[in-house]
C-alpha positions in Angstrom: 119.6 46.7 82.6 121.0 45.5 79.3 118.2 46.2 77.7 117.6 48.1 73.5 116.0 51.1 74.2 115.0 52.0 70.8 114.0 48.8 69.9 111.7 48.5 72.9 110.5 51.8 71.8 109.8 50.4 68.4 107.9 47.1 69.3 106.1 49.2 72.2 104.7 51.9 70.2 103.4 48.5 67.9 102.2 46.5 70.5 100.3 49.9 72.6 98.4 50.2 68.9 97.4 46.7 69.2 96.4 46.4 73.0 94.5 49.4 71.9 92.9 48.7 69.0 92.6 45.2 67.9 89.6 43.6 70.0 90.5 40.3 68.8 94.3 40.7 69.7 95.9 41.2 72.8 93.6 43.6 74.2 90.6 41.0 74.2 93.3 39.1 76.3 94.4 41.7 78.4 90.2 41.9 79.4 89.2 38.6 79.2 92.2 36.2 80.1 90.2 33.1 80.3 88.1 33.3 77.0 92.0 34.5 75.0 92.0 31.6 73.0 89.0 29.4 71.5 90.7 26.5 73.4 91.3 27.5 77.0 88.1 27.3 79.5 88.4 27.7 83.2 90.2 24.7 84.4 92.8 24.2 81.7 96.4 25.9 81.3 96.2 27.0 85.1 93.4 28.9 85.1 90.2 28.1 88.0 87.3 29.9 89.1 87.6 28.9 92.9 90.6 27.4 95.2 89.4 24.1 96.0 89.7 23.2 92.0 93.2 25.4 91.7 94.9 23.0 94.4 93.4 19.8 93.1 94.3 20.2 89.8 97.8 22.1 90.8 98.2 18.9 92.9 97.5 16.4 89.9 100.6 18.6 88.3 102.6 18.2 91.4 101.9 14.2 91.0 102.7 14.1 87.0 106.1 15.7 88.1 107.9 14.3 91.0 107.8 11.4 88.4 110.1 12.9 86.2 113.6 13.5 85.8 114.9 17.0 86.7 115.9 16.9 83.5 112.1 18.2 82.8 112.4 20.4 85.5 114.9 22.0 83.4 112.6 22.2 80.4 109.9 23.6 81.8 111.8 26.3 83.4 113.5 27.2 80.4 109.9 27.5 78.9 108.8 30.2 81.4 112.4 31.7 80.6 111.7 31.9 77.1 108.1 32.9 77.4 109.2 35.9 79.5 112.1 37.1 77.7 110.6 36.9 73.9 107.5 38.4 74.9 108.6 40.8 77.7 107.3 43.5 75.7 104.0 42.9 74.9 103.4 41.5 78.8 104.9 44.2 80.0 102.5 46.4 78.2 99.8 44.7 78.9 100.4 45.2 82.8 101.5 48.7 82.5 97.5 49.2 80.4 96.1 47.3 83.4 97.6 49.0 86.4 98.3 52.1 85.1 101.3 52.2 88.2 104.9 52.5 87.2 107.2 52.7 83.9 106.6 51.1 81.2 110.3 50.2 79.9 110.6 49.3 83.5 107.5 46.8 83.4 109.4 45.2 80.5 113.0 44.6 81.9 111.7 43.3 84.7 110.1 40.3 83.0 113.6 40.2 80.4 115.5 40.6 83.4 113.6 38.2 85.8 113.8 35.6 82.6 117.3 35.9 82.2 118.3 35.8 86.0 116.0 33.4 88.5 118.2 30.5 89.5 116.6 27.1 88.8 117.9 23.7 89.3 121.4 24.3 89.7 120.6 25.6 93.3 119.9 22.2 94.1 123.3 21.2 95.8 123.2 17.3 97.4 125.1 17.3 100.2 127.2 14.1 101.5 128.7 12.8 104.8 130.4 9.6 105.1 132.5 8.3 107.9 133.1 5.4 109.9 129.2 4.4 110.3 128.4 4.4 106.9 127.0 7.1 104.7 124.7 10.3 104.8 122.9 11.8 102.4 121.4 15.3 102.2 118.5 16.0 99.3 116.0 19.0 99.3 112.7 17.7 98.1 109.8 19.7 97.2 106.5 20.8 100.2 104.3 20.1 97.3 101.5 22.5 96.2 102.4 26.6 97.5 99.9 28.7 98.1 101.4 32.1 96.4 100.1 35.9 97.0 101.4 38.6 94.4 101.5 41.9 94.4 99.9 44.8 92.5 103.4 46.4 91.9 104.7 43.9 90.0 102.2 41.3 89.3 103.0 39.1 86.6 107.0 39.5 87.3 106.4 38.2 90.9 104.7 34.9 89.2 107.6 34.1 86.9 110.4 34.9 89.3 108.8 32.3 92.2 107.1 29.7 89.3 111.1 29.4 88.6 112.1 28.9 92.2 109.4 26.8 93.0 109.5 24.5 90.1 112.9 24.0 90.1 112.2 22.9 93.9 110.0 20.6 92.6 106.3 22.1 93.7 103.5 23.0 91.9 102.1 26.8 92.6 98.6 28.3 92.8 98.7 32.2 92.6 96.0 34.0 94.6 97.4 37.6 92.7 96.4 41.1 93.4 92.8 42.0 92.2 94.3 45.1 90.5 96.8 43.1 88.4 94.6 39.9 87.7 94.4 40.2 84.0 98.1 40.2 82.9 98.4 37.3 85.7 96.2 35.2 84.0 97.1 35.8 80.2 101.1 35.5 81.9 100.1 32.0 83.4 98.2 30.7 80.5 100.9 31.0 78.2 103.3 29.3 80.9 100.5 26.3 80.9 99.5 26.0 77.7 103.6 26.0 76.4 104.4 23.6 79.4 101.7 21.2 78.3 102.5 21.6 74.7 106.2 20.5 75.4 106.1 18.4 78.6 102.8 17.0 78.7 101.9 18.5 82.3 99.5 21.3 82.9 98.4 23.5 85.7 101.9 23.5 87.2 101.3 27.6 88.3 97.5 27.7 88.7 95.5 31.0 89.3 92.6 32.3 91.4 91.0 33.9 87.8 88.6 36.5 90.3 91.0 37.0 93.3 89.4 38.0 96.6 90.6 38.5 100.2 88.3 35.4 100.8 90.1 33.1 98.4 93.3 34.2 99.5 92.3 33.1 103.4 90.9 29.5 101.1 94.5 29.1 100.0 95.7 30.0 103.4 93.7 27.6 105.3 93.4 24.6 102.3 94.7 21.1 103.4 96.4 20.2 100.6 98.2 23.4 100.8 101.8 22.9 102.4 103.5 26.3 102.4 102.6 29.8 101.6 104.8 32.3 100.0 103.3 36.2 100.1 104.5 39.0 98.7 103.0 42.4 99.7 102.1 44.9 102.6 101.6 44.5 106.3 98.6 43.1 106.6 98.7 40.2 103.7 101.7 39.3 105.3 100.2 39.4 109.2 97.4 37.4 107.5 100.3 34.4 106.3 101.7 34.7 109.7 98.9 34.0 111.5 97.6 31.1 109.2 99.0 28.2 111.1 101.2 26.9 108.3 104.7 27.4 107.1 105.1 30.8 105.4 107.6 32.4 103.2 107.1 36.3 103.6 108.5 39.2 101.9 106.8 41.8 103.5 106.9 45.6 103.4 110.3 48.0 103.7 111.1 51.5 103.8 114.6 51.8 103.2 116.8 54.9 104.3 120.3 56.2 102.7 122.6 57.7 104.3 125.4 59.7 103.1 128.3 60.7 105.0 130.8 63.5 104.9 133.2 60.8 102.9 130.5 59.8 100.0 131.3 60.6 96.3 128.4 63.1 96.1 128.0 63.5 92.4 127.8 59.2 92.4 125.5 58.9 94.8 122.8 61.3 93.2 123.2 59.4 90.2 122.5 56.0 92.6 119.7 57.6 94.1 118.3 58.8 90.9 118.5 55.4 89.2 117.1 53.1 92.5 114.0 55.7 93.7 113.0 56.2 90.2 113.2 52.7 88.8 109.2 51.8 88.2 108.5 54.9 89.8 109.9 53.5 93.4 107.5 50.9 93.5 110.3 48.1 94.6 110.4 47.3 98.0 114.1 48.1 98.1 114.0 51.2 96.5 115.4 54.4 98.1 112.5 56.1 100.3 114.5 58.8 102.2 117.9 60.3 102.7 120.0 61.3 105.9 122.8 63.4 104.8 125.5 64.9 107.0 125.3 68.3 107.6 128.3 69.3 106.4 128.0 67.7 102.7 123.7 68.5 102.9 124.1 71.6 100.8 126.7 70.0 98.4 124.7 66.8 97.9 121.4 68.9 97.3 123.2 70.0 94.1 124.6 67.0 93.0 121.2 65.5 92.7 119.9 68.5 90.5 123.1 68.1 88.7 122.2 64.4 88.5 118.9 65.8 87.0 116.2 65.5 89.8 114.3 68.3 90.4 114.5 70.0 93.9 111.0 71.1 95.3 110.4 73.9 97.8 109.0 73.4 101.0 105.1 75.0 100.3 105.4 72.7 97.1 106.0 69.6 99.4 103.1 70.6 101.1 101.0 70.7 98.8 102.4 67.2 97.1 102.0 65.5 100.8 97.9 66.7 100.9 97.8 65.3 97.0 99.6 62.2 98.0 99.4 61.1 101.5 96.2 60.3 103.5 95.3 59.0 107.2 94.0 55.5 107.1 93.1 52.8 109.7 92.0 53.4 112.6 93.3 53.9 116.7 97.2 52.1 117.1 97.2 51.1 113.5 96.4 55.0 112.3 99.4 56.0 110.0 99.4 57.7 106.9 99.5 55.7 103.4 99.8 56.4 99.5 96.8 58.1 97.7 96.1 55.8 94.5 95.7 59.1 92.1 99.7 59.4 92.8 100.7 55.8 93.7 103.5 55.1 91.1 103.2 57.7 88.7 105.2 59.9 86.9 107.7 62.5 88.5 106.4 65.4 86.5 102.6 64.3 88.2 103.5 64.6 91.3 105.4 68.0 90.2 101.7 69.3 89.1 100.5 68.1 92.4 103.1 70.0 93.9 102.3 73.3 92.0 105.6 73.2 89.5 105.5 72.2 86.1 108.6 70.4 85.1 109.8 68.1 81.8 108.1 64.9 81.5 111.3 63.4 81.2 112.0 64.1 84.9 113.0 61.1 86.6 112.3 62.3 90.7 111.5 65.0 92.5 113.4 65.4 95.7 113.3 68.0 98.8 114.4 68.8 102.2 112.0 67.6 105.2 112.3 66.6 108.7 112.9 63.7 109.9 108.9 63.3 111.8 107.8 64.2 107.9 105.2 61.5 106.8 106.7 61.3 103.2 109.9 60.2 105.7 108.0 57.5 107.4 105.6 55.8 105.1 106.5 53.6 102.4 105.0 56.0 99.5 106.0 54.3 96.8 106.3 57.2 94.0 109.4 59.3 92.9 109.5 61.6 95.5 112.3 61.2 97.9 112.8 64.0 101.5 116.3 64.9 102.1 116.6 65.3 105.9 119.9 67.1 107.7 121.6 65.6 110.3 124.1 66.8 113.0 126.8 64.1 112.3 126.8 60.2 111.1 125.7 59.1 114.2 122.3 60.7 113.9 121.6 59.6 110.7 121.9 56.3 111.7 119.7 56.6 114.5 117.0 58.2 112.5 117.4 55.6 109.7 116.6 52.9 111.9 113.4 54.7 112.9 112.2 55.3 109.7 113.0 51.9 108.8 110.8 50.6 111.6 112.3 47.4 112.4 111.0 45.5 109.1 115.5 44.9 108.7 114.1 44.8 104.9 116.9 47.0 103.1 119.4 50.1 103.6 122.1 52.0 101.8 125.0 53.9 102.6 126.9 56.2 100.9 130.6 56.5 102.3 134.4 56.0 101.8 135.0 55.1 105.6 134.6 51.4 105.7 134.1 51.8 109.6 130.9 53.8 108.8 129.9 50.9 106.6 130.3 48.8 109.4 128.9 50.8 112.4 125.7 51.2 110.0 125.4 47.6 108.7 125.4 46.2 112.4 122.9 48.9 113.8 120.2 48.7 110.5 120.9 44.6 110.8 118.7 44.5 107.6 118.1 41.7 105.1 119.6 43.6 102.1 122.7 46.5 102.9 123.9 48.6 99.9 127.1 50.1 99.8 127.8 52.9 97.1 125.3 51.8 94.6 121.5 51.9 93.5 118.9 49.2 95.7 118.7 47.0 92.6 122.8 46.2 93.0 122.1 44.0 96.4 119.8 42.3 93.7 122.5 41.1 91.1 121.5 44.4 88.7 124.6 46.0 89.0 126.2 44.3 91.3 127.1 40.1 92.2 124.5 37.4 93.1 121.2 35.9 91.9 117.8 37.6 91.2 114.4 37.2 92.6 111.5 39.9 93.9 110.4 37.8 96.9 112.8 39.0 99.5 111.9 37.3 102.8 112.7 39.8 105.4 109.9 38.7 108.1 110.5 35.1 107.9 114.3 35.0 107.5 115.1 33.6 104.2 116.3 36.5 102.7 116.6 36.9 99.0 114.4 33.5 97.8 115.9 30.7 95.5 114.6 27.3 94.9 116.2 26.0 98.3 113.7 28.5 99.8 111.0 26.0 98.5 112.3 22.9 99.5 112.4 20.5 102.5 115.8 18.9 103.6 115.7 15.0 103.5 118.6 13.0 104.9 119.0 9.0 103.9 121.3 7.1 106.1 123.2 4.1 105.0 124.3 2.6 107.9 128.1 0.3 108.3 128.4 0.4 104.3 129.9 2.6 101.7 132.3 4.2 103.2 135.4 2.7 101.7 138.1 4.9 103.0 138.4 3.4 106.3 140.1 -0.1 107.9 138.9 -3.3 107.2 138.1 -4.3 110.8 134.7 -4.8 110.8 134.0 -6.6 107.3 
């Protein structure tokens, strides 16, 4: 991330004084979205009370626009753009005081970055065919209002990244977000509104449940004038969007494995690890969960990660972290274990304390040796620990990285310098995102080529969403005329 650390540290250190301390300022916001400002009331600059007057209004905005030029597509893209890159620090604050889950120079880039790199418009390629019998021509044209779910973990990112790709589509949004991360939601999408109304004349483009429930989010599911639902979160949110009966975009859970053959660049791939499982504390979906490393280079890469600078735990100190940050939930075929919210996206040196070690808060991950049946293995435990298990050869860690990956074909990683390993692995994981010698966030554009977005649709097949994600292909025919390339014969 190209990103100014000290200044960051500057304006954050100003802005946390602030959220703290001025009642009137941004902390009055943070707790109160809807009565921010002396002018916005439930029902203006995107924010409702209830789903039925979310979609009608959202659908109003839908109208005002498909009556305009892309042109104001454009401008009111490059308003959210704006919005989250100039005030990506004081956002990201705010959603770093409300969730408490994370990295606070993390929750910041994310917005900067998300700002900076969501395609819009210019994904909008028409397509033509002309031949003999006239002329064909391809358009993507918007569903109309999207019924969006967001996620805890990176609430008001997630808005900003699909408001972009849906926009640009053309559609109108209403955000049902994640009870936990409501506040920064709603202060984020006022600002979007009350900007885009300001300069375009529309508002309630991205519209917002204000008091999000499980009910409201099966409203949106369910509502008529609904035409597609885009979720982003865990197994059973996206089961739910599955099972609704309409069209759904789903970027569902992962658990992605690394392996690391015999031919890897040890000391680079620590420092790969390091930067993807401790980004936000590994709360991205992509991020590295656990690592199957040949035996022959186990030893070797268990050094290179301390030299890297994470700290090695023993194995009674695992223990102990797993009973401080695992638990049983759910109950019969659906038992499995799942994150403890005490631990959930904290710090390294937290879970360190769990573990019974006391290490410098500047610690980035703890790491470890397990097995490969080890629950911190095979649940998605979203915090900077990461297991280490040894495997016989290549061939086993493959097979046990499928396992752990259970079939979601979200995202995997390899470390190697045998292309044919690359290979073998990419065709056996047959996931939606496959890193080769570099952090997750590379297959993401950070670090590495292509376009940006944190709805990746594993489930539902659309891989890494862009504003074609939200569209609907339309083909006019012109039939006998326009092509002018051909014989005269028929004229």
């Amino acid at each position: 991330m190209q990103i100014n650390e000290n200044l960051i540290r500057s304006v954050v250190e100003q802005v946390l004084s602030e959220v703290r301390g001025n009642q009137s300022g941004a902390s009055t916001m943070a707790a109160n979205p809807v009565s921010a400002s002396s002018s916005t009331a439930l029902g203006r600059f995107g924010l409702f009370s209830n789903v039925d007057d979310a979609v009608r209004s959202a659908r109003a905005a839908f109208e005002q626009m498909r009556e305009r030029p892309i042109a104001d597509r454009r401008k009111i893209i490059d308003i959210v753009r704006r919005i989250s890159i100039d005030q990506c620090v004081e956002l990201g604050t705010m959603e770093m005081e409300e969730t408490k889950i994370g990295r606070l120079e993390h929750k910041i880039a994310k917005l900067k970055t998300l700002g900076e790199r969501t395609p819009g418009v210019e994904f909008l390629k028409t397509e033509c065919y002309s031949g003999d019998h006239g002329l064909a021509v391809i358009e993507h044209a918007p569903f109309g209002v999207i019924g969006a779910i967001t996620p805890v973990t990176h609430s008001l990112p997630t808005i900003t990244g699909n408001a972009v790709s849906m926009i640009a589509g053309g559609n109108a949004v209403v955000v049902n977000p994640h009870p936990s991360g409501r506040k920064v939601a709603a202060e984020g999408v006022r600002r979007f509104n009350q900007a885009i109304h300001a300069e375009v004349g529309i508002d309630n483009l991205i519209s917002l449940i204000c008091e999000p429930t499980l009910e409201t989010a099966q409203q949106l599911f369910k509502h008529r004038s609904v035409a597609l639902i885009c979720v982003t979160g865990g197994p059973a949110v996206a089961r739910a969007a599955l099972n609704s009966g309409k069209r759904a975009v789903v970027a569902g859970p992962g658990n992605p494995p690394v392996v690391v053959d015999e031919t890897a660049d040890l000391d680079h791939a620590a420092r790969c690890i390091i930067q993807g499982a401790a980004y936000d504390n590994n709360l991205l979906c992509i991020a590295e969960k656990e690592v199957f490393v040949v035996g022959s280079v186990f030893d070797a890469m268990m050094s290179a990660m301390e030299r890297a600078g994470a700290v090695r735990l023993t194995s009674p100190e695992i223990e102990r972290l797993t009973a401080a940050a695992l638990q049983v939930v759910g109950e019969g075929s659906d038992k499995h274990y799942g994150a403890r919210k005490e631990l959930l996206g904290q710090d390294a040196y937290k879970l360190a304390a769990a573990a019974g070690r006391s290490v410098d808060p500047k610690v980035e991950l703890v790491f470890g040796e397990t097995t490969n049946d080890h629950p911190f293995v095979q649940t998605e435990q979203m915090m900077p620990f990461v297991p280490f298990v040894r495997c016989k050869d290549f061939d086993e860690a493959v097979r046990l990285a499928q396992a752990a990956e259970h079939g979601y074909r979200h995202t995997s990683i390899i470390h190697s310098r045998n292309v044919r390993n690359m290979t073998k692995m990419a065709r056996v994981m047959d996931t939606t995102l496959f890193v080769k010698n570099g952090p997750c966030m590379a297959s993401l554009g950070l670090g590495g080529e292509g376009y940006l977005s944190f709805s990746i649709a594993g489930p539902t097949g659309e891989g890494v969403t862009t504003p074609l994600t939200f569209t609907r292909e339309r083909r006019c025919s012109l039939i006998e005329d326009l092509h002018v390339l051909g014989g005269i014969s028929n004229l």
